[in-house]
N, C-alpha and C positions, 0 to 999 in steps of 0.2 A: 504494500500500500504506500505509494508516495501522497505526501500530504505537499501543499500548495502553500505554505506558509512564510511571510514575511521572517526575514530576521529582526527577531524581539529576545529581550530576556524575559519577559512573561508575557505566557498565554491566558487568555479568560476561557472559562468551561466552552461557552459560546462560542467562540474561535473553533476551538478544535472539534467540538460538535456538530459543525459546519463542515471543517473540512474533512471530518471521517465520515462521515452521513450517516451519524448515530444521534440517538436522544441527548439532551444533557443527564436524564435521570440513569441513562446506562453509565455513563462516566463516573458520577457520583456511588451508583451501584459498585464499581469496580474498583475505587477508590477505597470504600470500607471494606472490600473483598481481599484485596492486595495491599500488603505489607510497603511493597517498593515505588509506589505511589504515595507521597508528600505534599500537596499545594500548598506553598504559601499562602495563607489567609490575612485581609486586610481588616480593618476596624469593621465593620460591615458586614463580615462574612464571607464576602467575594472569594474567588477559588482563584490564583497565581500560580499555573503551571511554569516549571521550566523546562529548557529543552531535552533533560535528563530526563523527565516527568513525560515528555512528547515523548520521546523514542520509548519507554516502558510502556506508554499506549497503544503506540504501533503494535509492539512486542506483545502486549494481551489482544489485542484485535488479531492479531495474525494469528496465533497460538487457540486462542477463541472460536473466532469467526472463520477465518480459512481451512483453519487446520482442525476446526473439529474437537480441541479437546475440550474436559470438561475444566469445571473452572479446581476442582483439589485438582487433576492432573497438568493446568498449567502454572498450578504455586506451587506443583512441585518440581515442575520441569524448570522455575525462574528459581528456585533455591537452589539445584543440582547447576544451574549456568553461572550463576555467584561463583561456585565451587573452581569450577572449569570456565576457562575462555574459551567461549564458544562466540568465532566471531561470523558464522553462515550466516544470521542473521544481520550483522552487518551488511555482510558481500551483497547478499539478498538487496537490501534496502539504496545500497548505493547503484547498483543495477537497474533497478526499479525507476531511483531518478535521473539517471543517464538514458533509459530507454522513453521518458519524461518529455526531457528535453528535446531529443531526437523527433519526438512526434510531434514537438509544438514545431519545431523550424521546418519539419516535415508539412504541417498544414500550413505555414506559411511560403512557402512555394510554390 
């Protein structure tokens, strides 16, 4: 999943619920589900993702949504990847937004 996202150091839930084309209430769902999800919160309440926070979303959406697992099997697949670097997901992701690009310059042609 490439996300479309300006360089910021913080996201709003609405940002990225946008650019995943998921609920904000799944985010916040996964949020109390997952250990490795943090927002910074502001006086208000407000959710302040960082981009650390963005790639572990990918990371549960991919692991989730793509790939099917359940949600014990992907907090235990994210504590075993703690363990080991495991960077496929990486490679995956950087792929993703090279093949991204490729097709906007591609429609712009």
């Amino acid at each position: 999943m490439h996300l479309d996202l300006p360089e910021k150091r913080y996201y709003t839930i609405g940002e990225l619920a946008k650019a995943m084309e998921v609920n904000t209430s799944l985010i916040r769902f996964w949020e109390k589900e997952f250990d490795v999800l943090q927002p910074k919160k502001n006086a208000k309440g407000n959710r302040k993702f960082t981009a650390e926070d963005v790639k572990n979303l990918k990371l549960i959406y991919h692991l989730v949504k793509e790939r099917g697992f359940t949600l014990d099997g992907a907090k235990t697949h994210l504590k075993d990847r703690k363990k080991e670097d495991n960077s496929n997901f990486d490679i995956i992701q950087k792929l993703e937004s090279v093949r991204a690009e490729l097709l906007k310059i591609k429609g712009q042609l």
